[in-house]
TORKE-369204 format. One record per atom (N, C-alpha, C): residue number from 1; atom name; y, x, z. Coordinates in steps of 0.05 Angstrom, whole numbers, plus 5000, padded with zeros to 4 digits. Example, Ala and Ser with C-alpha at 12.3 -4.5 7.8 and 13.67 -1.06 7.14 Angstrom:
<site 1; 'N'; <4886; 5264; 5156>>
<site 1; 'CA'; <4910; 5246; 5156>>
<site 1; 'C'; <4934; 5264; 5156>>
<site 2; 'N'; <4955; 5257; 5142>>
<site 2; 'CA'; <4979; 5273; 5143>>
<site 2; 'C'; <5001; 5258; 5157>>
% end
This chain:
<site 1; 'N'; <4976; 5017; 5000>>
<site 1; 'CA'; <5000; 5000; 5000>>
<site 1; 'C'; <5025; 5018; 5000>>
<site 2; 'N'; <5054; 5010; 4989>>
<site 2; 'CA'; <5072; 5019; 4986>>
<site 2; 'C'; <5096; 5005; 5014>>
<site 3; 'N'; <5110; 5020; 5028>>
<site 3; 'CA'; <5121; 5007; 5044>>
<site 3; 'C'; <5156; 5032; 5033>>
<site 4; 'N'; <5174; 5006; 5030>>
<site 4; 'CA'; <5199; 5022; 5027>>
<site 4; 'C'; <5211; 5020; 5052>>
<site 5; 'N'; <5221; 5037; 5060>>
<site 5; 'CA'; <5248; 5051; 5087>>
<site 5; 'C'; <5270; 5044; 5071>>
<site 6; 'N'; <5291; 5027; 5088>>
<site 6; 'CA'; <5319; 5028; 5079>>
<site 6; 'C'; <5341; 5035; 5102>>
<site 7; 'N'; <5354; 5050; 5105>>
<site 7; 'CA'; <5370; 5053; 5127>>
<site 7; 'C'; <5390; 5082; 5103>>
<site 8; 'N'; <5418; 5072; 5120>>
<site 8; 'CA'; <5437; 5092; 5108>>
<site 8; 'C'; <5431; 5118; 5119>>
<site 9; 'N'; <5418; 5124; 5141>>
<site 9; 'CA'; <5414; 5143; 5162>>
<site 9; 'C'; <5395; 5158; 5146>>
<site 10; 'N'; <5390; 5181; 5130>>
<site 10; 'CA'; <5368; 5203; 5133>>
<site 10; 'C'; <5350; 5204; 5157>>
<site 11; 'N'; <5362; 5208; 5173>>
<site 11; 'CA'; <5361; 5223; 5196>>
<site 11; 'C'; <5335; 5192; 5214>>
<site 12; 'N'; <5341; 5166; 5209>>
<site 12; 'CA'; <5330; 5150; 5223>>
<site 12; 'C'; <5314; 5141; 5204>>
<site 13; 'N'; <5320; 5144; 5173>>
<site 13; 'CA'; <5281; 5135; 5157>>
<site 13; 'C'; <5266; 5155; 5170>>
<site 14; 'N'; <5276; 5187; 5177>>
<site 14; 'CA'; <5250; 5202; 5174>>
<site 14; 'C'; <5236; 5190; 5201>>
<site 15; 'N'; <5253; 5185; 5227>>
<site 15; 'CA'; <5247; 5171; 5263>>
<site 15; 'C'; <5225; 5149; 5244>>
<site 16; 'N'; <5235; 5130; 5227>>
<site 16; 'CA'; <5220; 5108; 5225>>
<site 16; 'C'; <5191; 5123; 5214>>
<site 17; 'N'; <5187; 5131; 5185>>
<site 17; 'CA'; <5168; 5147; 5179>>
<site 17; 'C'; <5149; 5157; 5202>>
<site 18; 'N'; <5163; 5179; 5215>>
<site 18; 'CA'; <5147; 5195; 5227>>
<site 18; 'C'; <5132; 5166; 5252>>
<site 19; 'N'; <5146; 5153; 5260>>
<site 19; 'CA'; <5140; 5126; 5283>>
<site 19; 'C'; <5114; 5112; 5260>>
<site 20; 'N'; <5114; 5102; 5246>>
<site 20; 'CA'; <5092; 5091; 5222>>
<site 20; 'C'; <5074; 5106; 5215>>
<site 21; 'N'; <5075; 5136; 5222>>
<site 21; 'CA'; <5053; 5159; 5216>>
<site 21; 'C'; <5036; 5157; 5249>>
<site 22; 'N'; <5043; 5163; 5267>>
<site 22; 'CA'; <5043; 5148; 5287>>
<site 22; 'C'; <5028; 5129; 5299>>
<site 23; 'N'; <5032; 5098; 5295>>
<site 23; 'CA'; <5021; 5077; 5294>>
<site 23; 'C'; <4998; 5074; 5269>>
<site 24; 'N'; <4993; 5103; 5254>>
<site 24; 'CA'; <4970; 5098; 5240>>
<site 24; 'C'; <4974; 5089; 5207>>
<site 25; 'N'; <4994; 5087; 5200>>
<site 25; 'CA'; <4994; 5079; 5177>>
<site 25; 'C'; <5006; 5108; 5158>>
<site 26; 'N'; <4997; 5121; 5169>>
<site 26; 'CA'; <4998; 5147; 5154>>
<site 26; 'C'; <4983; 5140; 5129>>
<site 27; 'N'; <4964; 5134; 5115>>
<site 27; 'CA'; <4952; 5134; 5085>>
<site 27; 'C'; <4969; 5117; 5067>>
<site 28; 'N'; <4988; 5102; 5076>>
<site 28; 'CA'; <5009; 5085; 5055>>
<site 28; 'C'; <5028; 5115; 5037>>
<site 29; 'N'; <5033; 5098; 5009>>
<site 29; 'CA'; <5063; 5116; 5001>>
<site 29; 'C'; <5088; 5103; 5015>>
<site 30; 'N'; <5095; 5117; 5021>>
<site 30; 'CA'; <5126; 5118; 5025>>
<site 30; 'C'; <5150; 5111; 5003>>
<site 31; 'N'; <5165; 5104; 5013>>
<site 31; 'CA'; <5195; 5101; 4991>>
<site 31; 'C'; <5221; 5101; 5008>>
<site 32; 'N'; <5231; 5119; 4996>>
<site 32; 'CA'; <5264; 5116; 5026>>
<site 32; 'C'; <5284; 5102; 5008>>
<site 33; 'N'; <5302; 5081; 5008>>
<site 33; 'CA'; <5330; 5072; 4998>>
<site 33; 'C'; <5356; 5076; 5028>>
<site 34; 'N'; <5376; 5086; 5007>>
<site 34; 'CA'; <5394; 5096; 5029>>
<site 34; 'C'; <5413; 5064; 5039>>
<site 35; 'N'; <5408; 5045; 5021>>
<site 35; 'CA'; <5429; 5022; 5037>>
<site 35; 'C'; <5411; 4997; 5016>>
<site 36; 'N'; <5421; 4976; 5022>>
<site 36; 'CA'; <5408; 4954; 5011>>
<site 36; 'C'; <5408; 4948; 4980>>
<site 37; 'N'; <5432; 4960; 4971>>
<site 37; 'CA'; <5435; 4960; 4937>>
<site 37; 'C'; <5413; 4980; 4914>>
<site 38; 'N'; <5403; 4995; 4940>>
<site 38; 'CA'; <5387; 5015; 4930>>
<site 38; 'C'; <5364; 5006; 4933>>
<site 39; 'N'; <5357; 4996; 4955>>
<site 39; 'CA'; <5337; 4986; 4969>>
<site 39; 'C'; <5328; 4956; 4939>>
<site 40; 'N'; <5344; 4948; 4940>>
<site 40; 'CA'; <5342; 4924; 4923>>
<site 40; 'C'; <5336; 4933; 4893>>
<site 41; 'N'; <5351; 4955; 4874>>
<site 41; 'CA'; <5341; 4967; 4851>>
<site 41; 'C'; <5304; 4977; 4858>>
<site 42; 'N'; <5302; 4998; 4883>>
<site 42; 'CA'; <5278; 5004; 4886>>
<site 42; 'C'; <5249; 4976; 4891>>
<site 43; 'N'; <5264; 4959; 4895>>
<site 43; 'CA'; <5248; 4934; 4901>>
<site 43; 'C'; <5233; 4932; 4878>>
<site 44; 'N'; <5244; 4931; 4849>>
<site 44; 'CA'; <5249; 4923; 4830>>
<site 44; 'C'; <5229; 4936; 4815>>
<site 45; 'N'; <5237; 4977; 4817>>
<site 45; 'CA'; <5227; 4988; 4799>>
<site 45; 'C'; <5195; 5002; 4813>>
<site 46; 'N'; <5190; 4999; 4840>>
<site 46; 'CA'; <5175; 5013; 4854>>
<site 46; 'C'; <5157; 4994; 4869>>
<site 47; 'N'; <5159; 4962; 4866>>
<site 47; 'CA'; <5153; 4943; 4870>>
<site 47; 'C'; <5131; 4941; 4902>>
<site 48; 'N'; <5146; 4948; 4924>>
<site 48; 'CA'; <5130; 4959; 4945>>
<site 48; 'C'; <5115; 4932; 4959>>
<site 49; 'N'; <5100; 4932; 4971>>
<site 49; 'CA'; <5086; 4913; 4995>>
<site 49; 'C'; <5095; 4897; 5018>>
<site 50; 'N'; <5113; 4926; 5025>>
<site 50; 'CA'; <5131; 4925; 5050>>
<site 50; 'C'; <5152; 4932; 5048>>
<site 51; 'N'; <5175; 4920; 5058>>
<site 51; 'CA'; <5205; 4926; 5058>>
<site 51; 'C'; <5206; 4928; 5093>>
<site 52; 'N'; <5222; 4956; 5097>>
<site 52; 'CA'; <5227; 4955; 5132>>
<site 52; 'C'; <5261; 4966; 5128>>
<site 53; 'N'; <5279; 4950; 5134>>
<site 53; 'CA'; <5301; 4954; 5127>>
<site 53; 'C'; <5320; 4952; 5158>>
<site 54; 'N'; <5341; 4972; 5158>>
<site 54; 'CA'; <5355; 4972; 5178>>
<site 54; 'C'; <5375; 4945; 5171>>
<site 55; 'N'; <5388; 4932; 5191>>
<site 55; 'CA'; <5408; 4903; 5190>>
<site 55; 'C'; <5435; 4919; 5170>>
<site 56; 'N'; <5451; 4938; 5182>>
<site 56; 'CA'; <5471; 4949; 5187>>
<site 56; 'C'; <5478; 4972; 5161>>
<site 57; 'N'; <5487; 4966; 5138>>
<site 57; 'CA'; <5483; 4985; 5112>>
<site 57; 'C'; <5509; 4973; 5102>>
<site 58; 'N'; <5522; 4998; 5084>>
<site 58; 'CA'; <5541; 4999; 5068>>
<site 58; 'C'; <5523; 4985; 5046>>
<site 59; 'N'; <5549; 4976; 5025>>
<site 59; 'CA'; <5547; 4970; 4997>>
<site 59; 'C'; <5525; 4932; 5004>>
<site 60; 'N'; <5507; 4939; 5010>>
<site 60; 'CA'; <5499; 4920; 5015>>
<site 60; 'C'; <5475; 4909; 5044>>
<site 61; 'N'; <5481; 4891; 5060>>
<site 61; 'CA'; <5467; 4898; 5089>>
<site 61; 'C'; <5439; 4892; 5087>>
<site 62; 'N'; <5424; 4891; 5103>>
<site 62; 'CA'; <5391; 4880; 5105>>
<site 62; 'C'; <5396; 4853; 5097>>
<site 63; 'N'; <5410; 4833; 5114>>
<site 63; 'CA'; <5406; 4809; 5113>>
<site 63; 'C'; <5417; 4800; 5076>>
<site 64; 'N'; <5435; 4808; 5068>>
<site 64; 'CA'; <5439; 4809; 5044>>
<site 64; 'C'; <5429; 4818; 5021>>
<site 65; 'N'; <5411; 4847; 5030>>
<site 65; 'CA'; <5391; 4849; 5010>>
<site 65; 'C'; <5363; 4826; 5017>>
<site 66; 'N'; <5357; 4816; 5042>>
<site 66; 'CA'; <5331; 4796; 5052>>
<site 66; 'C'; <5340; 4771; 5027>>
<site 67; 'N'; <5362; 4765; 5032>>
<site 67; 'CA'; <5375; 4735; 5015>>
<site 67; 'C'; <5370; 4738; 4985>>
<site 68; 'N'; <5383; 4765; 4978>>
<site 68; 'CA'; <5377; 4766; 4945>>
<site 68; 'C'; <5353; 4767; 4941>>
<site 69; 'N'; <5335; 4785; 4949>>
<site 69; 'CA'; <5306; 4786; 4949>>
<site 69; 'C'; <5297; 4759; 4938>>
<site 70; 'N'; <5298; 4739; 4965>>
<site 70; 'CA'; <5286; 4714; 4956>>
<site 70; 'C'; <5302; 4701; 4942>>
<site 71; 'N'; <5332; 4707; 4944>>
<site 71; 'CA'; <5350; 4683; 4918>>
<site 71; 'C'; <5332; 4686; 4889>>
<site 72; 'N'; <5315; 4716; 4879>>
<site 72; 'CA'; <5311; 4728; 4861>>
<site 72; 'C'; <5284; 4718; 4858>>
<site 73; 'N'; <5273; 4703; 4882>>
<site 73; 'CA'; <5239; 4699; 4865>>
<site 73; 'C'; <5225; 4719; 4896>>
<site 74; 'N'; <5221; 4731; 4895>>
<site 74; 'CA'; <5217; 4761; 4906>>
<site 74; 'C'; <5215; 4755; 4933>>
<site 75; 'N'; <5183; 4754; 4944>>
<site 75; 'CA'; <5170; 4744; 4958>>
<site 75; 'C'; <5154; 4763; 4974>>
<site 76; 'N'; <5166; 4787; 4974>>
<site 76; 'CA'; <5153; 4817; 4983>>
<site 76; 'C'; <5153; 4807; 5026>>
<site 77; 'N'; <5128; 4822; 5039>>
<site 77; 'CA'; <5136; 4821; 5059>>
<site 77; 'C'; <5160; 4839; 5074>>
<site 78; 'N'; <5179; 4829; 5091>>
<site 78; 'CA'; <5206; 4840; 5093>>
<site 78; 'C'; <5206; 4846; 5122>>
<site 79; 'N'; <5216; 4861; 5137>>
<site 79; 'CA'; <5220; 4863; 5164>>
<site 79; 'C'; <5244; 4879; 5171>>
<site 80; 'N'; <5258; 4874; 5191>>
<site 80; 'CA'; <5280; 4887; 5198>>
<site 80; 'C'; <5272; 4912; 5220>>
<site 81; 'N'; <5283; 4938; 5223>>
<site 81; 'CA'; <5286; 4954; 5246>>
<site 81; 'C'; <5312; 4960; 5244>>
<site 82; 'N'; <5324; 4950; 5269>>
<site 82; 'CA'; <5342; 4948; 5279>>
<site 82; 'C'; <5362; 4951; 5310>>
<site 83; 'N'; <5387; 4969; 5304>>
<site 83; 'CA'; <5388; 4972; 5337>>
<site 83; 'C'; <5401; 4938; 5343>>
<site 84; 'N'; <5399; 4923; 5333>>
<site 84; 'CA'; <5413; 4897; 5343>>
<site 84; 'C'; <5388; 4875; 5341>>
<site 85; 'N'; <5387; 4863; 5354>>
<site 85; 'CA'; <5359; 4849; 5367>>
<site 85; 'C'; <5365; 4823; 5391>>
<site 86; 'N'; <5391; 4816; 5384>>
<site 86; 'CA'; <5391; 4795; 5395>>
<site 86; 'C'; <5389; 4764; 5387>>
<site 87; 'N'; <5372; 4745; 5407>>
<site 87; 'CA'; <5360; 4726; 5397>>
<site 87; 'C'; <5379; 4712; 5367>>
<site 88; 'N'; <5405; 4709; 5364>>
<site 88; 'CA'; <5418; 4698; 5340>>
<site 88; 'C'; <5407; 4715; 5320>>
<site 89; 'N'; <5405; 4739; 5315>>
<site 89; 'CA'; <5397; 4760; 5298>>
<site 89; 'C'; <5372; 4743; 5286>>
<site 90; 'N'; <5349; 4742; 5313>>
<site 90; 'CA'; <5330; 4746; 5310>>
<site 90; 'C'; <5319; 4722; 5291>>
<site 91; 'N'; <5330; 4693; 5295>>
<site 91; 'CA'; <5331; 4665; 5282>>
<site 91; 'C'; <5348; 4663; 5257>>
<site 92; 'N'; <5370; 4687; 5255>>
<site 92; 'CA'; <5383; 4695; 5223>>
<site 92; 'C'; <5363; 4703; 5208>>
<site 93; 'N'; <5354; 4728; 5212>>
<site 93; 'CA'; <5329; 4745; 5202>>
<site 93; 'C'; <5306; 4722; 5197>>
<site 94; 'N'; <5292; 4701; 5218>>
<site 94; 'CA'; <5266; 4693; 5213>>
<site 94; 'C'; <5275; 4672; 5191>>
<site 95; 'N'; <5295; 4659; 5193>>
<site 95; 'CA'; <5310; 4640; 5171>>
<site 95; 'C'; <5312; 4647; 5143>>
<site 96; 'N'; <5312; 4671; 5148>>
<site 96; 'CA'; <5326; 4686; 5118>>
<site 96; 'C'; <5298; 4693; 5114>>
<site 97; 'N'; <5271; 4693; 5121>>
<site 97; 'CA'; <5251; 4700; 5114>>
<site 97; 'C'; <5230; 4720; 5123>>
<site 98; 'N'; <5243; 4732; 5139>>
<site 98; 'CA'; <5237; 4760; 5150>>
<site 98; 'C'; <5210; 4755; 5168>>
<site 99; 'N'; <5190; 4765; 5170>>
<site 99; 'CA'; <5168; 4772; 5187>>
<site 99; 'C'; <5176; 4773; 5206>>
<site 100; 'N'; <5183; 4793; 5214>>
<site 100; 'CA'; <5187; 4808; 5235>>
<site 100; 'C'; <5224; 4822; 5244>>
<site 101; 'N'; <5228; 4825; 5262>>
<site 101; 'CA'; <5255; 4842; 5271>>
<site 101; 'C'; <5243; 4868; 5304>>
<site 102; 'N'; <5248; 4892; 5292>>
<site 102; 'CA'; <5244; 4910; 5303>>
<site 102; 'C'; <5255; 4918; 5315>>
<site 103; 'N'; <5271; 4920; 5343>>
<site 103; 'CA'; <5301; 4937; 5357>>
<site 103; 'C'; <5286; 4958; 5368>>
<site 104; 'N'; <5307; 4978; 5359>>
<site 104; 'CA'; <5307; 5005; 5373>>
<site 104; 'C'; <5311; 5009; 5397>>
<site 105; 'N'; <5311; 5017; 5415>>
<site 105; 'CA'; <5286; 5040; 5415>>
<site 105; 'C'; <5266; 5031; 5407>>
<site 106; 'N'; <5245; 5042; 5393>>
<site 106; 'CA'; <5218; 5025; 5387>>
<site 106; 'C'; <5205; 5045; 5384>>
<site 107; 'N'; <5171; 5040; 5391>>
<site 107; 'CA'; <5146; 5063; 5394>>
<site 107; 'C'; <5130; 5050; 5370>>
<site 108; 'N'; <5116; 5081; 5373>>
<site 108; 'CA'; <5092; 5069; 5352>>
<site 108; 'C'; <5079; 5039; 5364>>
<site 109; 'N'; <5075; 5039; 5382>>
<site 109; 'CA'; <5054; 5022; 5391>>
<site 109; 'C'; <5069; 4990; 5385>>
<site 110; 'N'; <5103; 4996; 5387>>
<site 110; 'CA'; <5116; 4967; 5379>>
<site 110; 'C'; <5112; 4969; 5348>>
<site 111; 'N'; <5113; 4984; 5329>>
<site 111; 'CA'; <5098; 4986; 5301>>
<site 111; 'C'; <5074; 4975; 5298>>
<site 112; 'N'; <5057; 4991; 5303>>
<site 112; 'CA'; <5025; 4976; 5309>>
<site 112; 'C'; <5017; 4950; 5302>>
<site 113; 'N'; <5045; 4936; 5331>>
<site 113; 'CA'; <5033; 4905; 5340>>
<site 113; 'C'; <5058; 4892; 5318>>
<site 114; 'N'; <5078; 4896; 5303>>
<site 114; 'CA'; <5087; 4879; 5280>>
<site 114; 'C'; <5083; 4885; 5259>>
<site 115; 'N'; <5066; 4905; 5252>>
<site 115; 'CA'; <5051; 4902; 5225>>
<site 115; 'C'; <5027; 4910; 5215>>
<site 116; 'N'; <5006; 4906; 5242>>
<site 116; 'CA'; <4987; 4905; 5242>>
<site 116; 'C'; <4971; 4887; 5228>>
<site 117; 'N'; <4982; 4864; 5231>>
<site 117; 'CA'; <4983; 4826; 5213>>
<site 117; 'C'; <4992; 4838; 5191>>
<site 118; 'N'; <5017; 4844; 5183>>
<site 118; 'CA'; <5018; 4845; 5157>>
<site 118; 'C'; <5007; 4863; 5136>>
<site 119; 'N'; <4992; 4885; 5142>>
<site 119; 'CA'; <4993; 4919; 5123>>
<site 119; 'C'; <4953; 4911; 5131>>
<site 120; 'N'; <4948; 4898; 5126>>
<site 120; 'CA'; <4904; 4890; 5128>>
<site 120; 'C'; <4899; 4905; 5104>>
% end
């Protein structure tokens, strides 16, 4: 399976990565997009399984790449990691389609148990 990383942060795809190597899902490919506009071209051309996208991105945010996604057809499983995790978030995100919402700090073991269900 293909799981894309979206976060403007370098520095927090590689935390997420290395957290998903971790929790065991080390045999997937990888894909990093630096913000949601990217994230949304890569949707497109690299057609991944899993989308784990930070809320909080220039050019275009999670929740606005989550919306186009499905405005577009595009029915990929989606999940947020995110340092913002409060319950409004959490009922924006499940509304807009989203699996799952992930707040940081987060361990492998909180990986594990939200996409354990989805990544079979």
């Amino acid at each position: 399976m293909k799981i894309l990383i979206a976060d403007d942060s370098r520095v927090m795809r590689q935390i997420v990565l290395r957290t998903l190597r971790q929790a065991g899902f080390s045999s997937h490919d990888f894909v990093e997009a630096e913000d949601g506009l990217d994230a949304l071209n890569k949707v497109g051309s690299e057609q991944p399984d899993l989308v784990l996208s930070d809320w909080n991105m220039p050019n275009m945010t999670g929740i606005e790449l989550l919306r186009q996604l499905r405005a577009n057809g595009n029915a990929v499983p989606f999940g947020f990691v995110t340092s913002e995790g409060s319950p409004e978030m959490r009922e924006l995100a499940a509304g807009a389609g989203a699996l799952f919402l992930i707040a940081k700090p987060f361990t492998a073991d909180t990986f594990a148990d939200a996409l354990g269900a989805v990544l079979v």
